[in-house]
C-alpha positions as CSV (number, residue, x, y, z in Angstrom):
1,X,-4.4,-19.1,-3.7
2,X,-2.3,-17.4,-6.0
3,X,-4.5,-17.8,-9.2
4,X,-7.2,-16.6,-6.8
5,X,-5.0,-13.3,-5.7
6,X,-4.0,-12.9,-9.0
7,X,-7.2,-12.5,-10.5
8,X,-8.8,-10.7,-8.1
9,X,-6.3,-7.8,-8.2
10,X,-5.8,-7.7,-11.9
11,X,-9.6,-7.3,-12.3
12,X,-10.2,-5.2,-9.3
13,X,-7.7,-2.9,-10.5
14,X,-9.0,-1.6,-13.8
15,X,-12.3,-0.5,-11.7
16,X,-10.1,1.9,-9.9
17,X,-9.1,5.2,-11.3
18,X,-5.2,6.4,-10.7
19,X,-4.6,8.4,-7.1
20,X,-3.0,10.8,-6.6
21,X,0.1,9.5,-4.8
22,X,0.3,6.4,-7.5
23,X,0.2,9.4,-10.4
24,X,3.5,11.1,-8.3
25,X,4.9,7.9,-8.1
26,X,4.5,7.0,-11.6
27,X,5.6,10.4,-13.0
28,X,9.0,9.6,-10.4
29,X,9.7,6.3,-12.3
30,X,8.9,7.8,-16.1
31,X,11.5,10.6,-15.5
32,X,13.7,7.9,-14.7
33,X,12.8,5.8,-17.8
34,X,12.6,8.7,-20.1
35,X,15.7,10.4,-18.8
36,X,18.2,7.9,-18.1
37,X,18.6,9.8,-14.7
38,X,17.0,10.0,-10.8
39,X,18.2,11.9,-7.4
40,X,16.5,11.1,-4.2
41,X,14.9,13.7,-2.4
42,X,14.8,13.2,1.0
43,X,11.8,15.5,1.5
44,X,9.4,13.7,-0.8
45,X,8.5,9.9,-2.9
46,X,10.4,8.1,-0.6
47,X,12.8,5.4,-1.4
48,X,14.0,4.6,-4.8
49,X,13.6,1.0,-5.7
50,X,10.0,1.0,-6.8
51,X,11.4,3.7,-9.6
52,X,14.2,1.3,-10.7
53,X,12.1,-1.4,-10.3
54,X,10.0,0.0,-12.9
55,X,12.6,0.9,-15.1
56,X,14.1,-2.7,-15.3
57,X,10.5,-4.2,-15.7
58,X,9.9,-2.0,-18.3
59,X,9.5,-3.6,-21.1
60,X,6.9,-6.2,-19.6
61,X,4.7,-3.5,-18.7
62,X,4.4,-1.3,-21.8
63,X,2.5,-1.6,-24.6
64,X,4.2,-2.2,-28.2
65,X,4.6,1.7,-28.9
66,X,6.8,2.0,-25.5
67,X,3.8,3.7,-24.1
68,X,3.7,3.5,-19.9
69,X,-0.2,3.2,-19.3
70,X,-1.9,3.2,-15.8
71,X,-2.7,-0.8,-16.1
72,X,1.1,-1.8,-16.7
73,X,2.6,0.1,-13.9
74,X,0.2,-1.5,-11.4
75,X,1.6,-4.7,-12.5
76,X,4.8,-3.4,-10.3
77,X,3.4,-3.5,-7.0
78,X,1.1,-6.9,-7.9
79,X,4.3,-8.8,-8.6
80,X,5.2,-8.4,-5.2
81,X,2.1,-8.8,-3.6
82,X,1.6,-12.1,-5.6
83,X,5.6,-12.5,-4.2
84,X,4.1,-12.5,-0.6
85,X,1.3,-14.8,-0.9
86,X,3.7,-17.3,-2.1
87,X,6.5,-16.6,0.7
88,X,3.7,-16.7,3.4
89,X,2.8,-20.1,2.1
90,X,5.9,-21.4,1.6
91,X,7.3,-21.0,5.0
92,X,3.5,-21.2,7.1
93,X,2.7,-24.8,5.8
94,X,5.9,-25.7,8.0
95,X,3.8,-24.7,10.8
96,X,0.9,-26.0,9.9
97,X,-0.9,-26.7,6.5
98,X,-4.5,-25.4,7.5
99,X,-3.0,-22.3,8.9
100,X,-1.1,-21.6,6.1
101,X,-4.2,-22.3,3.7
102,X,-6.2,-19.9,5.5
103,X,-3.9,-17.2,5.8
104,X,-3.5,-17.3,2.0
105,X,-7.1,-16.9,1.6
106,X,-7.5,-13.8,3.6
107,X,-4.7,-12.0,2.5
108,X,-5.5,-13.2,-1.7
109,X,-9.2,-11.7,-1.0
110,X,-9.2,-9.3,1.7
111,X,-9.8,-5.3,0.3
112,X,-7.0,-4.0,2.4
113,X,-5.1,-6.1,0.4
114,X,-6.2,-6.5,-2.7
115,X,-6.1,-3.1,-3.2
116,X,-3.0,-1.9,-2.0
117,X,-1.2,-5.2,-3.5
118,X,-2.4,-3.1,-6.9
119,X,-1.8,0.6,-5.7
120,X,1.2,1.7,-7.6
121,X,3.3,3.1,-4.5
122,X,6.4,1.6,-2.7
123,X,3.5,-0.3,0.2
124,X,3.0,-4.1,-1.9
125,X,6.8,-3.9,-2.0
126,X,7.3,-3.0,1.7
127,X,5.4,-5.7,3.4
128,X,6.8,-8.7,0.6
129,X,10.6,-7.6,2.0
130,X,9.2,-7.3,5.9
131,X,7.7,-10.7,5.6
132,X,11.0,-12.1,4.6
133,X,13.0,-10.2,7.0
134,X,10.6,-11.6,9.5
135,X,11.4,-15.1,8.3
136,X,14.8,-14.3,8.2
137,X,15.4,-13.3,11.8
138,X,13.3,-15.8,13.0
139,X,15.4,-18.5,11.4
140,X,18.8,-16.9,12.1
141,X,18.0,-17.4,15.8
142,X,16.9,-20.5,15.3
143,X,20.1,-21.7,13.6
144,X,22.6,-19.1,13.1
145,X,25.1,-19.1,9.9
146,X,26.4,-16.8,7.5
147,X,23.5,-17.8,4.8
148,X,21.2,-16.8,7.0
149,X,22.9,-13.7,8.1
150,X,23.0,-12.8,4.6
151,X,19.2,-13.5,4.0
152,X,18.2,-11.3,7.0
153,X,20.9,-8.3,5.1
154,X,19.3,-8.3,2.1
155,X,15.8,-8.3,3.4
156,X,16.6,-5.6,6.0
157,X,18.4,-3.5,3.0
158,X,15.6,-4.0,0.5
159,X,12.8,-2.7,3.5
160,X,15.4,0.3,3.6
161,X,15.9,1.3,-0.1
162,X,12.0,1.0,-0.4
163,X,10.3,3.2,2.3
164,X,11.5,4.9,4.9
165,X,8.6,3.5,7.4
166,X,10.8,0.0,6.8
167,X,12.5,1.4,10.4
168,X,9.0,1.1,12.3
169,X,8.4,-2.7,11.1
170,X,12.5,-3.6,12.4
171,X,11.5,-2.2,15.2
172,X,8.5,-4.3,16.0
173,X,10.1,-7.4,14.2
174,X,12.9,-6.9,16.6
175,X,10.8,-6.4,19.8
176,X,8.5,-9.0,19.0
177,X,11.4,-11.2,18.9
178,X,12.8,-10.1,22.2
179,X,9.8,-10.6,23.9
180,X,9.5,-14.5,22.4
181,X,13.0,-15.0,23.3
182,X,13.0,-13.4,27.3
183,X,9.3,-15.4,27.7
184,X,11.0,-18.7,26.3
185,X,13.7,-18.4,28.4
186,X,15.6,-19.1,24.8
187,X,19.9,-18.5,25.2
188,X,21.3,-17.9,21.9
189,X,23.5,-20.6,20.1
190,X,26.3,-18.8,18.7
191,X,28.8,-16.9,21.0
192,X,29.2,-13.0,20.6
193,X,32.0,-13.2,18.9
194,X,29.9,-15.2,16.0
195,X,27.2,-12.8,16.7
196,X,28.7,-9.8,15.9
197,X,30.6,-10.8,13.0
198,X,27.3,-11.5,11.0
199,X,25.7,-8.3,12.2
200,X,28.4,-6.9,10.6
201,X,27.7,-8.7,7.7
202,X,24.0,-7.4,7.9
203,X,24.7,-4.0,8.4
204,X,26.8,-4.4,5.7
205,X,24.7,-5.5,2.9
206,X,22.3,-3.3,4.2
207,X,24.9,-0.3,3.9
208,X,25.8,-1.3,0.1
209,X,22.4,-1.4,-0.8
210,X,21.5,2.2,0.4
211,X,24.8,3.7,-1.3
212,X,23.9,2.1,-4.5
213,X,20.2,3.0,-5.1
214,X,20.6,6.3,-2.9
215,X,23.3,7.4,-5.1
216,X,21.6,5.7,-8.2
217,X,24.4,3.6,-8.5
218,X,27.2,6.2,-7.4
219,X,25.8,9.0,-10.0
220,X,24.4,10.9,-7.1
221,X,26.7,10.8,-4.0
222,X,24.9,13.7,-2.2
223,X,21.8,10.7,-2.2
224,X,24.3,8.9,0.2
225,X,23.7,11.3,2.8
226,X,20.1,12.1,1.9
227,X,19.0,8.7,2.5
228,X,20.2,9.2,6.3
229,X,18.3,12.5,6.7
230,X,15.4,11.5,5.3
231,X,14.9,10.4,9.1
232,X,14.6,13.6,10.4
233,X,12.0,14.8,7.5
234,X,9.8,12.0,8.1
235,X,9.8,11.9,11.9
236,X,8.4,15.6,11.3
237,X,5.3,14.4,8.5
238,X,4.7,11.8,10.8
239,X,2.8,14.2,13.3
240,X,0.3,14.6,10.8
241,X,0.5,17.6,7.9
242,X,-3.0,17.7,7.5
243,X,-3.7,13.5,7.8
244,X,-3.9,13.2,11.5
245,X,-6.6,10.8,12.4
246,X,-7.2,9.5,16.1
247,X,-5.5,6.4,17.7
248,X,-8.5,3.9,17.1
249,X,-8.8,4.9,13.4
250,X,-6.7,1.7,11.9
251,X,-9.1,-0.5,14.2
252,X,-12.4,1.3,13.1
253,X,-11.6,-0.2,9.9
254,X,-12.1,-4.0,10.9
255,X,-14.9,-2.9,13.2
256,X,-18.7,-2.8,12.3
257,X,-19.5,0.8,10.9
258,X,-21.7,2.9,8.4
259,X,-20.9,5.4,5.9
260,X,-23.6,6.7,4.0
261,X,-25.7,4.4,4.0
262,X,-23.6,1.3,4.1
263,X,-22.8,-1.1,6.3
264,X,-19.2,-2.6,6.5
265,X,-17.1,-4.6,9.1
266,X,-14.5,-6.7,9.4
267,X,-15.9,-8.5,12.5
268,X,-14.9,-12.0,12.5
269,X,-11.7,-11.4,11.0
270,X,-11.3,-9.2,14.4
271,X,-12.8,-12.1,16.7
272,X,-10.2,-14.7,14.8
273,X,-7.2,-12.5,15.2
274,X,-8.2,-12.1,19.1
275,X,-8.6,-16.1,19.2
276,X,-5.4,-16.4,17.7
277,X,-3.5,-14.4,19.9
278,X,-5.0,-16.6,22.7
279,X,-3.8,-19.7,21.0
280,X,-0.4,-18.1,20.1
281,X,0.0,-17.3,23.8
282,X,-1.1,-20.3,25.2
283,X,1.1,-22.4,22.9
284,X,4.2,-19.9,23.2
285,X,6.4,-22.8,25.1
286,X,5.3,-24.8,22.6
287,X,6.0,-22.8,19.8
288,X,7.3,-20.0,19.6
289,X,7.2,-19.0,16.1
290,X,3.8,-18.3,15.8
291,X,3.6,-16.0,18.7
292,X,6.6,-14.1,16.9
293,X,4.8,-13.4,14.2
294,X,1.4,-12.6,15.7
295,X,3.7,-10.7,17.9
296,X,4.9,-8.3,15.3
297,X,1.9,-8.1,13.8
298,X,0.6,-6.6,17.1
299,X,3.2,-4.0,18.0
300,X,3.3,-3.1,14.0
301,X,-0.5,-2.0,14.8
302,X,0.0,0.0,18.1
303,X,3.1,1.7,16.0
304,X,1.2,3.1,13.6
305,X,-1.8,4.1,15.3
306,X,0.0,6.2,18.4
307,X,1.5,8.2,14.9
308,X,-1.0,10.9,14.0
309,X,-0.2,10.5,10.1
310,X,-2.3,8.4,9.2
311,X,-4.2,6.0,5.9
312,X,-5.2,2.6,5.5
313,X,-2.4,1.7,3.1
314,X,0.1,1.4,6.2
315,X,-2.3,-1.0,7.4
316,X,-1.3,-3.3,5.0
317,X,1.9,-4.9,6.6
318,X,-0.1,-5.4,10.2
319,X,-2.7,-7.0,8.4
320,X,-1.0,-9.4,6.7
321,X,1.2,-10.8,10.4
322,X,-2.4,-10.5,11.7
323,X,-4.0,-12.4,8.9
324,X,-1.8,-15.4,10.0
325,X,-3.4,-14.5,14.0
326,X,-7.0,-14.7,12.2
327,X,-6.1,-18.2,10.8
328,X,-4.5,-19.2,14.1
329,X,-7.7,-18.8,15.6
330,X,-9.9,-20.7,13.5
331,X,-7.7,-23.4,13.3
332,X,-7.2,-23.8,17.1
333,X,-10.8,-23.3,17.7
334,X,-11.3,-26.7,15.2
335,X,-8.4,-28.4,17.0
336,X,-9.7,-27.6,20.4
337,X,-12.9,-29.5,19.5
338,X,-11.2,-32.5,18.1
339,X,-9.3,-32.8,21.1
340,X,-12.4,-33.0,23.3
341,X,-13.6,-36.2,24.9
342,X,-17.1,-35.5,25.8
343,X,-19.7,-35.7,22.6
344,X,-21.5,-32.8,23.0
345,X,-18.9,-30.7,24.1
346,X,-16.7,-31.8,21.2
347,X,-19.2,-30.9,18.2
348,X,-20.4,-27.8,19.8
349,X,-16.6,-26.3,19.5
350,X,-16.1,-27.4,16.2
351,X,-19.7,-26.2,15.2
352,X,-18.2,-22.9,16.8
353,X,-15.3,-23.3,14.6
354,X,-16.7,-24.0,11.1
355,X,-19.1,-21.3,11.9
356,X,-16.7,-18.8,12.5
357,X,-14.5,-20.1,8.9
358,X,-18.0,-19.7,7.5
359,X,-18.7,-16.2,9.2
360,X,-14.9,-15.0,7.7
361,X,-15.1,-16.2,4.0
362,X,-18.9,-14.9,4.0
363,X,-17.5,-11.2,5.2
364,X,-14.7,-11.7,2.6
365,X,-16.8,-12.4,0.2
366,X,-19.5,-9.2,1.0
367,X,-16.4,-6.9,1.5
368,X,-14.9,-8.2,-1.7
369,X,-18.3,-7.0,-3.6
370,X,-18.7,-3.8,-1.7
371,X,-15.2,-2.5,-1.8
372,X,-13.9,-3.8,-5.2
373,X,-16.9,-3.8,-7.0
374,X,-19.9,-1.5,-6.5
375,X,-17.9,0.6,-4.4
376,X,-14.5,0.3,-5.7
377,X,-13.7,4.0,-5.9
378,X,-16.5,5.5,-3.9
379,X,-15.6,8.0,-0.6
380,X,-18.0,5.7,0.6
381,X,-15.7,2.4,0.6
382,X,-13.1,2.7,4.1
383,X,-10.8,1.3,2.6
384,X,-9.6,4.2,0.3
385,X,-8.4,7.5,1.2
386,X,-8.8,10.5,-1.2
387,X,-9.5,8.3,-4.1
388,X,-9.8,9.8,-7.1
389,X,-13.5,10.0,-8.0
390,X,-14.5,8.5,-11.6
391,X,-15.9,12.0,-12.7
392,X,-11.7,12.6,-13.2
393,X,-11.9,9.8,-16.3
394,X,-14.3,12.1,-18.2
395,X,-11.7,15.3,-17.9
396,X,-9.2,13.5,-19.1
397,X,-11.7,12.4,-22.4
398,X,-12.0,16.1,-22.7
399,X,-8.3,17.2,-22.7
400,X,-7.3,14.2,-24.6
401,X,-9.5,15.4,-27.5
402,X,-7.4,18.8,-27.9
403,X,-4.1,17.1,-27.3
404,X,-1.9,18.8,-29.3
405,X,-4.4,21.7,-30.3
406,X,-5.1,23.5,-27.6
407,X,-2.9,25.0,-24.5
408,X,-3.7,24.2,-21.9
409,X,-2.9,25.7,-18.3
410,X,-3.5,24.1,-14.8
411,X,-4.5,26.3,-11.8
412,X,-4.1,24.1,-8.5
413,X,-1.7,24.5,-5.5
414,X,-0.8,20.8,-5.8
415,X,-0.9,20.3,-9.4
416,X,-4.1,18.6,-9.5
417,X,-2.4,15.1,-9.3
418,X,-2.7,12.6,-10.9
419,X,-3.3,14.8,-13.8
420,X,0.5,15.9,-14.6
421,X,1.3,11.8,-15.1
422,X,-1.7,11.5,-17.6
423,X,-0.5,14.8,-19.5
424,X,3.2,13.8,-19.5
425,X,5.2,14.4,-22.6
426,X,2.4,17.4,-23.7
427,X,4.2,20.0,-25.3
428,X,1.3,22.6,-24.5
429,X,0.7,22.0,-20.7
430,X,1.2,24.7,-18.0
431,X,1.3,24.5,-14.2
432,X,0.6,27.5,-11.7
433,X,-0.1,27.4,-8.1
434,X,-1.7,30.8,-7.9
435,X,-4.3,33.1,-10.3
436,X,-2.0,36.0,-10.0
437,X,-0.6,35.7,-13.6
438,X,-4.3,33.8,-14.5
439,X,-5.2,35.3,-18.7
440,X,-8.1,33.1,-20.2
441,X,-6.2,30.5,-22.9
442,X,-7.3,27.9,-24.7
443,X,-8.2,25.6,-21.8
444,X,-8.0,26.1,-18.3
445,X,-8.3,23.8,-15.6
446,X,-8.7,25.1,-12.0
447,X,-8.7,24.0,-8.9
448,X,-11.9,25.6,-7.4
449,X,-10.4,26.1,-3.9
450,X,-8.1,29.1,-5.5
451,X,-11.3,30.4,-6.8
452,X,-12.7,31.3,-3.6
453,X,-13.2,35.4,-4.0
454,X,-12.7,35.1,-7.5
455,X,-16.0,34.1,-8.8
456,X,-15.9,37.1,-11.3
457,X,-13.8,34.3,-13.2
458,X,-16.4,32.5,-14.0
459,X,-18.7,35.0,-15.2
460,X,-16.2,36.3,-17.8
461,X,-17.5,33.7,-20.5
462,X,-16.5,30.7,-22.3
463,X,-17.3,27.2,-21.2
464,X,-17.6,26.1,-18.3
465,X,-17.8,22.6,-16.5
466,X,-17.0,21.0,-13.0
467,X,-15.0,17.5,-12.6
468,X,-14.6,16.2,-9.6
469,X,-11.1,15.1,-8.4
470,X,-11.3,13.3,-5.3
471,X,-13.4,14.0,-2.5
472,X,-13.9,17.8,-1.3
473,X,-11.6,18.7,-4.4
474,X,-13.6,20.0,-7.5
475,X,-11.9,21.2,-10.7
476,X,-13.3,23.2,-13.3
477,X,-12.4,23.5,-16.9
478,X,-13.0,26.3,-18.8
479,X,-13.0,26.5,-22.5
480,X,-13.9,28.7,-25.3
481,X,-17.1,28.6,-26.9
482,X,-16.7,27.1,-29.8
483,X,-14.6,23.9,-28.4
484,X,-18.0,23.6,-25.7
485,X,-20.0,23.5,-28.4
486,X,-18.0,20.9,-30.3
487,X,-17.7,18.6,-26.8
488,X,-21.8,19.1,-26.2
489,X,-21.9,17.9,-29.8
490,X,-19.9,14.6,-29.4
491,X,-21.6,13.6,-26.3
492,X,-25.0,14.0,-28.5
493,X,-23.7,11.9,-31.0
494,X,-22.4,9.2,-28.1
């Protein structure tokens, strides 16, 4: 399972252009490199360990000349991802081996995450350290010591110091677990006194990690206190800022649905999850580990879709607790049959269930060619948001040709990212949000929403040619004559 989500990440990955939240994230993590230095802002890039992680991986993810490249810092977020695979296996084949099996496939080959265990932002990291912490809290209860106290710390602190949406999963973690233990009828086995002294030790690891990385290891202290007010930023993006999509938009994605012209669904991965949440329930007395972690997986869900912000990368930390529902459900459905008495009845259940394992790794297998493949950066494909179309990859040819040669000013009220992280380190770059100040240079690059009631621009001369960014975003590049002439040229030549 992990050769299989290794390669199909690695090579999924290179058919994917940068976005434009991976080119912020990567420009975060370069400044930190190149400078030496990095403050937290509350406001914006969330937490700081995907920076530092960078930094320290460094040298195993640039090329000989030092140089930081798009591939190598995708290899940030796929060590973790690979990381969860492995600690999902590890600690699911106690439960059973078949559930664990299964639950590695789906989450090695399902888009959702495949993708996203390849974007480079702080998500692959998130969902590795809220697995463990799930783990971890499950197994404190189960048999309480300082070890474990310490385990569930670090987890909880390395969720913190990665994304500030790390509250949203303790919170369903933690009210998954209530609910197991009040259903159970469970009574803790350590006394309060034991309790509270290795919450305190929890809370404590949790509180040194923050000041460290918030304060980038004390050179910041203000960061200290920004990492506790980021809250109150957050709470207020969370209604929306332009990304509000309706309650039933995270489960749209597994359902059945067409966008232009193509079908996709997630159908039985839906029908095995529901199965398994039957079999969780059914078996809670039984065991109630499972249900804890189908559990979380569930109120993980409903969190994020009553919040208006929304895009399928949260998804990824639900889908992965649900994954292990989905294999729940197939494997009970197999059971079930086995355990029947009467012929027919037996082998028409496990018919049922072998059909539905075929039905799932069929769907994985169509949704791994649509969505990584011929669709694998198409607006098209609902498992990207705002991807960056691949008509960006031939601006990029264009300005790297005049690197060095020609200035070159950028007209967008968002800097056109990811294109500052591709043109970092360029002596001649420029970045305005406005055409106030706008005097034609050597090459311009707008942003064609600022252009609206100034299509005079266009008619003053020169070169012109339109590059998409990402969907409903067009930039157009303006040049002078003669270096129009000279790209027209080339491309004859090519």
């Amino acid at each position: 399972m992990l050769g299989l989500a290794f390669w199909l990440r690695t090579e999924s990955s290179q058919l994917r252009l940068f976005h434009a939240d991976e080119g912020v994230q990567s420009y975060q993590a370069w400044r930190l490199i190149e400078e030496g230095e990095y403050r937290y802002d509350p406001g914006e890039h969330h937490g700081p360990l995907l920076y530092f992680v960078t930094k320290w991986m460094y040298p195993f993810i640039s090329r000989a000349n030092g140089e930081l490249t798009d591939e190598g810092m995708r290899r940030v977020p796929m060590l973790f991802s690979m990381g969860t695979v492995f600690l999902g296996l590890l600690v699911f084949r106690k439960y059973g081996r078949a559930d664990a099996l299964l639950w590695g496939m789906i989450v090695a080959a399902a888009p959702l995450c495949v993708i996203y265990g390849s974007y480079y932002v702080q998500e692959a990291l998130l969902v590795c350290f809220t697995l463990g912490f799930a783990f971890g809290i499950y197994r404190y209860w189960q048999y309480p010591s300082m070890g474990a106290a310490v385990g569930v710390g670090i987890a909880l602190g390395l969720m913190h110091i990665t994304k500030e949406t790390a509250v949203l999963h303790v919170a369903a973690i933690m009210g998954a677990g209530l609910i197991t233990v009040l259903l159970r009828s469970e009574k803790p086995s350590i006394g309060l006194s034991g309790l509270f002294r290795h919450l305190g030790v929890v809370a404590g690891i949790a509180l040194l990690l923050h000041c460290l990385f918030f304060s980038s290891f004390f050179q910041n202290p203000k960061g200290i206190v920004d990492g506790f007010a980021t809250f109150f930023s957050y709470a207020e993006r969370s209604q929306g800022q332009g990304h509000e999509k309706p309650f039933f938009y995270y489960a749209s994605l597994l359902l059945p649905q067409r966008l232009e012209g193509v079908r996709w669904s997630e159908l039985a991965f839906l029908i095995a999850t529901l199965l398994g949440v039957v079999g969780a329930v059914a078996k809670l007395r039984a065991d109630g580990f499972r249900f804890f972690i189908v559990g979380s997986g569930l109120l993980m869900f409903f969190v994020y879709s009553i919040i208006p912000y929304k895009n399928p990368w949260l998804m990824l930390a639900p889908y992965c607790f649900l994954a292990f529902s989905a294999a729940i459900g197939v494997v009970e459905v197999l059971h079930y049959g086995r355990s029947l008495r009467n012929a027919p009845g037996k082998w028409g259940v496990v018919v049922c269930g072998l059909g539905l394992l075929f039905w799932l790794t069929a769907e994985l297998r169509q949704n791994h060619d649509k969505a990584l493949v011929r669709y694998a950066s198409a607006s098209r494909n609902p498992y990207l948001y705002m991807h960056t179309t691949p008509r960006y990859s031939k601006l990029l040819d264009r300005l790297e040709s005049v690197k060095g040669l020609e200035e070159i000013a950028v007209y967008s009220p968002d800097a056109a990212w990811p294109l500052p992280w591709h043109l970092r380190g360029w002596t001649k770059v420029g970045y305005w949000t406005d055409l106030n100040s706008y005097q034609a240079g050597g090459i311009d690059v707008f942003d064609t929403r600022l252009m609206e009631g100034q299509e005079h621009l266009a008619a003053s001369g020169g070169f012109w040619e339109l590059h998409g960014l990402r969907p409903n975003t067009i930039l157009a590049l303006r040049a002078t004559d003669e270096r129009g002439e000279s790209w027209v040229s080339s491309n004859a030549e090519d």
